[in-house]
C-alpha positions in Angstrom: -11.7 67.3 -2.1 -13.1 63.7 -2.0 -14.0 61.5 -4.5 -17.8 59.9 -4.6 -18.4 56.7 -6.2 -20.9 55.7 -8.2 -22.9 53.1 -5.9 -21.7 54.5 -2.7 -23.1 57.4 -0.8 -21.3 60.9 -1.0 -19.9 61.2 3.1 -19.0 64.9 2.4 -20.3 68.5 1.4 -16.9 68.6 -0.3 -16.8 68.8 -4.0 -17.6 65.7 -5.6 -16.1 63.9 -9.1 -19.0 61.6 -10.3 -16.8 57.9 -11.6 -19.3 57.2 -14.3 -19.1 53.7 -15.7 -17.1 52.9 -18.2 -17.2 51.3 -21.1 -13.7 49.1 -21.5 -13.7 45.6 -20.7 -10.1 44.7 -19.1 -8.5 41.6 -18.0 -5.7 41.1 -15.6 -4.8 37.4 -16.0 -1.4 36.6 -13.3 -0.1 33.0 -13.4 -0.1 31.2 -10.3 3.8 31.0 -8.9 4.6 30.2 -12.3 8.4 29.2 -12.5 7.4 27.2 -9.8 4.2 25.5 -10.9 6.0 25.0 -13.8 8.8 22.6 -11.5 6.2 21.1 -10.5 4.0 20.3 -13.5 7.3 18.9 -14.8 8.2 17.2 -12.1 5.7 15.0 -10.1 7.6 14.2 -6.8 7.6 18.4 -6.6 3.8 18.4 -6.7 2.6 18.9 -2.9 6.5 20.0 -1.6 7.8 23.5 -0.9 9.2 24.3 -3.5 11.4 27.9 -3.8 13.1 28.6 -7.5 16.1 30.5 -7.3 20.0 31.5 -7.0 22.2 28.4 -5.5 23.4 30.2 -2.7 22.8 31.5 0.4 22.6 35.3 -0.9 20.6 34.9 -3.5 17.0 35.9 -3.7 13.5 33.3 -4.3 12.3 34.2 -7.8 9.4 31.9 -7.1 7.7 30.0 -4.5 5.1 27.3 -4.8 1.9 28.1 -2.5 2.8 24.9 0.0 6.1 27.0 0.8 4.0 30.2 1.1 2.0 29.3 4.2 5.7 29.6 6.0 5.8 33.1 5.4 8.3 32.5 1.9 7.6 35.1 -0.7 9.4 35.4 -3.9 12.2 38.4 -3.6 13.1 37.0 -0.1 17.0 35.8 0.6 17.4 31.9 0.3 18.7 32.6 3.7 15.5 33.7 5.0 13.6 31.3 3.4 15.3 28.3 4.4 15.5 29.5 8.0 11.1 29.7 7.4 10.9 26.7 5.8 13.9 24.1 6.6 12.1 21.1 4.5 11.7 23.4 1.1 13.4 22.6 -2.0 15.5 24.8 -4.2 15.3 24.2 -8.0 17.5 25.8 -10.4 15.7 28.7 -12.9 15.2 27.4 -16.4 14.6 31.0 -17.6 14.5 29.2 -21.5 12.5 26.9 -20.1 10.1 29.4 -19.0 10.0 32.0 -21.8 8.7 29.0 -24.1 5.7 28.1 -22.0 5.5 31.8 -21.6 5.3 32.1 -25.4 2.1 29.0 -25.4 0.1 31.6 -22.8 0.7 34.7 -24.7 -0.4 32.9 -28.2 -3.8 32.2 -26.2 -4.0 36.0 -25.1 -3.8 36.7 -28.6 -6.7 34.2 -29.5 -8.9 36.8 -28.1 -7.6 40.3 -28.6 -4.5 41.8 -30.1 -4.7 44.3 -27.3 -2.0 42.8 -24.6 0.2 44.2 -22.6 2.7 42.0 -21.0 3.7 42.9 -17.8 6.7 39.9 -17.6 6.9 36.3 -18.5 3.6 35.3 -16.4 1.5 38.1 -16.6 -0.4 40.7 -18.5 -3.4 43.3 -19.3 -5.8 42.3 -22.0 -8.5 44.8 -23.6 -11.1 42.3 -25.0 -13.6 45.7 -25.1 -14.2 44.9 -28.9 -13.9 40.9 -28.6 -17.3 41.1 -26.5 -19.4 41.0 -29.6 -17.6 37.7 -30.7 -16.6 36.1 -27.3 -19.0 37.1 -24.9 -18.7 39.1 -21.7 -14.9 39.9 -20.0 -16.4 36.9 -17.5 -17.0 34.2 -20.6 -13.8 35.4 -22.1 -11.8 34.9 -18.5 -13.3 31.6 -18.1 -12.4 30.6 -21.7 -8.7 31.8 -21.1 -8.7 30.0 -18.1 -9.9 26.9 -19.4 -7.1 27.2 -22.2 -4.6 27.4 -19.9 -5.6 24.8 -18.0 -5.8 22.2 -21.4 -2.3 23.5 -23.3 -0.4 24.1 -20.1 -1.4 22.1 -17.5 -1.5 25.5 -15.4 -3.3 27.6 -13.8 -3.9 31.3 -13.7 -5.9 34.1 -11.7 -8.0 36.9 -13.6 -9.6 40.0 -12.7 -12.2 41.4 -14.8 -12.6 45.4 -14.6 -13.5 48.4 -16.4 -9.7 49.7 -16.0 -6.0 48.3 -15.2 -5.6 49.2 -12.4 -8.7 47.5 -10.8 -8.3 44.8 -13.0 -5.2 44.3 -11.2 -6.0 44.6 -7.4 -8.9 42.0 -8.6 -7.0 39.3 -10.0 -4.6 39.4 -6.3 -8.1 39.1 -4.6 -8.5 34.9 -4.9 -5.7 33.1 -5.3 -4.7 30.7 -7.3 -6.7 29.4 -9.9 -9.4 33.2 -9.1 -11.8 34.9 -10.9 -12.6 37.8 -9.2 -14.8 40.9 -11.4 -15.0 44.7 -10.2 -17.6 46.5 -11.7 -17.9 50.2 -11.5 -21.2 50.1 -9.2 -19.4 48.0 -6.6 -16.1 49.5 -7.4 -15.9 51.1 -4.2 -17.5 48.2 -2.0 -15.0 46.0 -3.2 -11.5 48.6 -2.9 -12.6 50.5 0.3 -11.7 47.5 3.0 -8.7 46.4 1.4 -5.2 47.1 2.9 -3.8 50.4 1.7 -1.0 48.9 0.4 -2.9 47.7 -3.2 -2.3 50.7 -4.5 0.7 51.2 -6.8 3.3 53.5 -5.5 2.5 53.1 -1.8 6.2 51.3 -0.3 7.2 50.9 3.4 7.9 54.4 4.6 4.8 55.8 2.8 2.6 53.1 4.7 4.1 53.7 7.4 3.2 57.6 7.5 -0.4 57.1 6.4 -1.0 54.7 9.2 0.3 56.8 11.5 -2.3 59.0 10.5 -5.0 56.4 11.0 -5.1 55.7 7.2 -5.1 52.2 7.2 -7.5 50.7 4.0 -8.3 51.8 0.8 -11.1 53.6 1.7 -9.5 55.6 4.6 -7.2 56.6 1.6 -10.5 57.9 -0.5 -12.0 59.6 2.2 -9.1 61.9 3.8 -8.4 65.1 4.7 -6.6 67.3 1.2 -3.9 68.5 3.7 -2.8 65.3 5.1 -2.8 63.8 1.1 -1.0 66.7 0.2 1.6 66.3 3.1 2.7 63.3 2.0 2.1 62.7 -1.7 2.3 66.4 -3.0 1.8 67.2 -6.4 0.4 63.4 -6.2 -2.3 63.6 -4.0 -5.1 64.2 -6.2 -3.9 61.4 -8.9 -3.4 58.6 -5.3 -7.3 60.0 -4.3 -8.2 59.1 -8.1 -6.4 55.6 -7.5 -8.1 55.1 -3.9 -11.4 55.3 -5.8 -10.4 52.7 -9.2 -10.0 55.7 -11.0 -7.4 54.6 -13.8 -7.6 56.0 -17.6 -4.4 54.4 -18.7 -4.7 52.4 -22.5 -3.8 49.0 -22.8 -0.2 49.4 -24.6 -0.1 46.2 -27.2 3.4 46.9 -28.7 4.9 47.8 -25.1 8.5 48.9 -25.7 11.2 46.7 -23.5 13.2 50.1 -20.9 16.3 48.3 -20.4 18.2 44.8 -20.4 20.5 43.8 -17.2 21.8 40.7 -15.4 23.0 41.1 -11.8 24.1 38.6 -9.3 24.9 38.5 -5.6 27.8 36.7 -4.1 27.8 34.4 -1.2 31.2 35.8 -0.7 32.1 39.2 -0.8 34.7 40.4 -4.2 37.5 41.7 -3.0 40.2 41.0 -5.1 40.1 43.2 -8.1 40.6 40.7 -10.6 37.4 38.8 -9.2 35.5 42.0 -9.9 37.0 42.6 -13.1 36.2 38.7 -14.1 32.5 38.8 -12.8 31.7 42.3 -14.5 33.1 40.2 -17.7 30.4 37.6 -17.5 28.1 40.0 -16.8 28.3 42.1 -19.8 28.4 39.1 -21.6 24.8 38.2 -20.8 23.9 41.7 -20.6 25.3 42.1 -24.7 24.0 38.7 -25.6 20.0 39.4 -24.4 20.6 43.0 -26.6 21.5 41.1 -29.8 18.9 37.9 -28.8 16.3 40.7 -28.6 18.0 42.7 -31.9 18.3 46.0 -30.0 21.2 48.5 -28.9 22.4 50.1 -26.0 22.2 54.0 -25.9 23.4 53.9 -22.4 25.1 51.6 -20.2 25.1 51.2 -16.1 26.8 49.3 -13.2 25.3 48.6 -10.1 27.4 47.6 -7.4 26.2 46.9 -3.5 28.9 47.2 -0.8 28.8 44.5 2.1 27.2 47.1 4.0 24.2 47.3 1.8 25.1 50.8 0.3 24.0 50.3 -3.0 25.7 52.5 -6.2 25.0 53.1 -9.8 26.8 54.9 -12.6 26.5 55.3 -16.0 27.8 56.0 -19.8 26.5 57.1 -22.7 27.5 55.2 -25.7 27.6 57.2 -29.4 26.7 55.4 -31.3 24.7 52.8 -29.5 25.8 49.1 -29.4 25.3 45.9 -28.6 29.1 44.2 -28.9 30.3 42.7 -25.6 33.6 44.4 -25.9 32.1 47.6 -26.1 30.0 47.2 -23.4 32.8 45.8 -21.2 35.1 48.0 -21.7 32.8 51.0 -20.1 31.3 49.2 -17.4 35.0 48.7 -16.6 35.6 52.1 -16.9 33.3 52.9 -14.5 34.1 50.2 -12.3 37.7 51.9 -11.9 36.3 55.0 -11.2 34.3 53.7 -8.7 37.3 51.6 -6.8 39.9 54.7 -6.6 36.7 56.8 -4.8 36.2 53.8 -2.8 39.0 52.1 -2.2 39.4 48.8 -0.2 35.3 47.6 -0.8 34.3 44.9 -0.4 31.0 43.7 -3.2 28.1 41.9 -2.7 26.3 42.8 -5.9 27.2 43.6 -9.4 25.3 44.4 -12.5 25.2 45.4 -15.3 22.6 47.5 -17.6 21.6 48.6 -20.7 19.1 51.5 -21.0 17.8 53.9 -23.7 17.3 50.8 -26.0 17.1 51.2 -29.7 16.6 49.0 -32.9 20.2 47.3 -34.0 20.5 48.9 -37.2 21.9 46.8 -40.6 25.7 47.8 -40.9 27.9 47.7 -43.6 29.9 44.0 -42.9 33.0 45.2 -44.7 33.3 49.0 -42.8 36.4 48.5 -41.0 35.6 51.2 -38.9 32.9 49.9 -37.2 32.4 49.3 -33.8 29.0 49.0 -33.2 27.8 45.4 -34.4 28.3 42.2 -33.2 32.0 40.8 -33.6 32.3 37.6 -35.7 33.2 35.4 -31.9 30.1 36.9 -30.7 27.8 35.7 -33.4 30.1 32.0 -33.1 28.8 32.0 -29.3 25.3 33.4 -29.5 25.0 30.5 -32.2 26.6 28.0 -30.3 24.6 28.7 -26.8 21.3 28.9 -28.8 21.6 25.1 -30.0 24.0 23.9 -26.6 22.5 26.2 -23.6 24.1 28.8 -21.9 27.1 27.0 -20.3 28.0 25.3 -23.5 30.8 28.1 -24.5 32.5 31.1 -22.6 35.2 33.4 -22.3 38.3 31.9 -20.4 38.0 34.6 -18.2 34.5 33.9 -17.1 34.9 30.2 -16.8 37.7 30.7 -13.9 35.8 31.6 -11.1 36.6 30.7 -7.5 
């Protein structure tokens, strides 16, 4: 079956689904290599350099990377490794992830200027309904040019936006013309605009699924749209219909305004492997640490809790606990993640780690306990709430656990 779209002509007796316009108005706004253009807002003699924020060593990954470093091939997610070897000349600036969740805050207040309806997506970007703000703001164009322009004034930033009738248009859009973009979809060009993009703009589509459509000559968008149900079916199954639907900017997914946060985790990689257990043992601490403190910062609980270790080799492992009931204590959470850390060492013995984490899923609103119940073991302990207090007004590396402090 293929999927016609309305303003481009039907290319098959096949049955047909009509897209009939819609009548949601939805923005995609993406901030333009945020941590970084924030770097470089801050500091002037940044502005015009390659800049890369990220880890300090050699193994750690670019979380951002300004558009002068981009035209080397750097993305964000690559190894420093990689991206020094693309770019000798860049610069590597330390994350401020405080630093950033406070300008993050000023963006999201102006979201909210126009419509209660946002989705955040992360720090830097989100999905805005303004469907019912047309009346008082004007058309999703006039209100993407107004966000942009308040950006601009309170920030000193800029952002990209993509104006659709859905989120997952609204999406592709706003990747269209970067940075500082404004690129509308409508549902009578919908398919004009999608068909000669690269296949790989649609969600869900990685490496060895690209690889297997272009094998069968399914290279863009429209390719996608317009093939054969058995070669869909082959290799999206029980899919295929819903990746056709997605081919054609078919997407009836709601703008989700109170989006609930899946899980909380911190992970590191090492520019030396762990082998000594007590290394492990001490990392995994400080790990936990963070991974409790963000719980109680954000007032939730843990209903579950997961390491994730990565061998030298690249083999990467995860396993997890349930915790009854839930919790947010950093003892608690240590002392399973350690748990499953031995378990993991005797079937494994003599690894050597390049990666640990730690998570917390199946979050939950901390409930209000009873401070004199001697028997509980849930809440915060009193030298947690000392440190959480003491790192909110110092920074992060203003206190710590012995342990964590002694690394080599």
């Amino acid at each position: 079956m293929q999927i016609h779209c309305a303003g481009s002509p039907a290319t098959s007796s096949s049955a047909v689904i009509e897209v009939t316009r819609a009548t949601r108005t939805i923005l995609h706004v993406d901030m333009d290599a945020f941590y970084a253009s924030v770097e470089q807002r801050d500091n002037p003699r940044l502005r015009g350099k390659p800049v890369v924020v990220g880890g300090g060593n050699n193994r750690g990954v670019v979380a951002a990377a300004s558009y002068e470093v981009r035209q080397y091939g750097v993305r964000s997610a690559m190894p420093m490794s990689d991206a020094r070897r693309r770019c000798p000349e860049l610069i590597r600036v330390q994350p401020r992830m405080s630093h950033y969740q406070a300008v993050s805050r000023q963006i999201f207040t102006i979201f909210r200027e126009f419509t209660p309806l946002v989705e955040g997506l992360s720090l830097d970007e989100a999905f805005l309904d303004v469907t019912a703000s047309r009346n008082l703001h004007g058309s999703g164009v006039d209100i993407a040019k107004q966000i942009k322009r308040c950006i601009r004034e309170r920030t000193s930033l800029t952002a990209s936006v993509g104006v659709a009738e859905n989120k997952l248009v609204a999406k592709i859009a706003s990747d269209m013309d970067k940075p500082d973009g404004l690129v509308v979809i409508r549902a009578d060009n919908c398919c004009e605009k999608l068909d000669p993009l690269p296949v790989a703009v649609i969600p869900g589509i990685g490496p060895q699924t690209l690889a297997r459509l272009q094998r069968l000559g399914i290279h863009s968008v429209g390719d996608l749209r317009l093939a054969p149900d058995r070669d869909l079916a082959n290799i999206f199954g029980r899919f295929a219909a819903r990746t056709r639907e997605r081919a054609a900017g078919i997407d009836n997914r709601p703008v989700a305004a109170c989006r609930e946060e899946k899980s909380i985790s911190a992970e590191e990689t090492y520019e030396v492997d762990l082998s000594n257990r007590g290394d492990m043992e001490r990392e995994l601490l400080r790990l936990a640490e963070t991974t409790a403190r963000r719980l109680r910062k954000s007032d939730l609980q843990a209903g579950t809790v997961q390491i994730k270790i990565r061998q030298s080799d690249f083999q990467t492992f995860t396993r997890q606990k349930s915790l009854h009931p839930p919790a947010h204590g950093t003892d608690q959470i240590y002392q399973v993640v350690r748990a499953l850390l031995d378990i993991w060492l005797e079937e494994n013995p003599g690894t050597r780690i390049r990666l640990l984490g730690v998570g917390a899923t199946k979050l939950s609103a901390a409930e209000q306990r009873d401070l004199f119940a001697a028997d509980d073991n849930t809440a915060a302990n009193p030298i947690d709430r000392a440190v959480d207090g003491i790192r909110d007004r110092f920074g992060n590396s203003s206190v710590g656990r012995a342990r964590t402090l002694d690394r080599p």
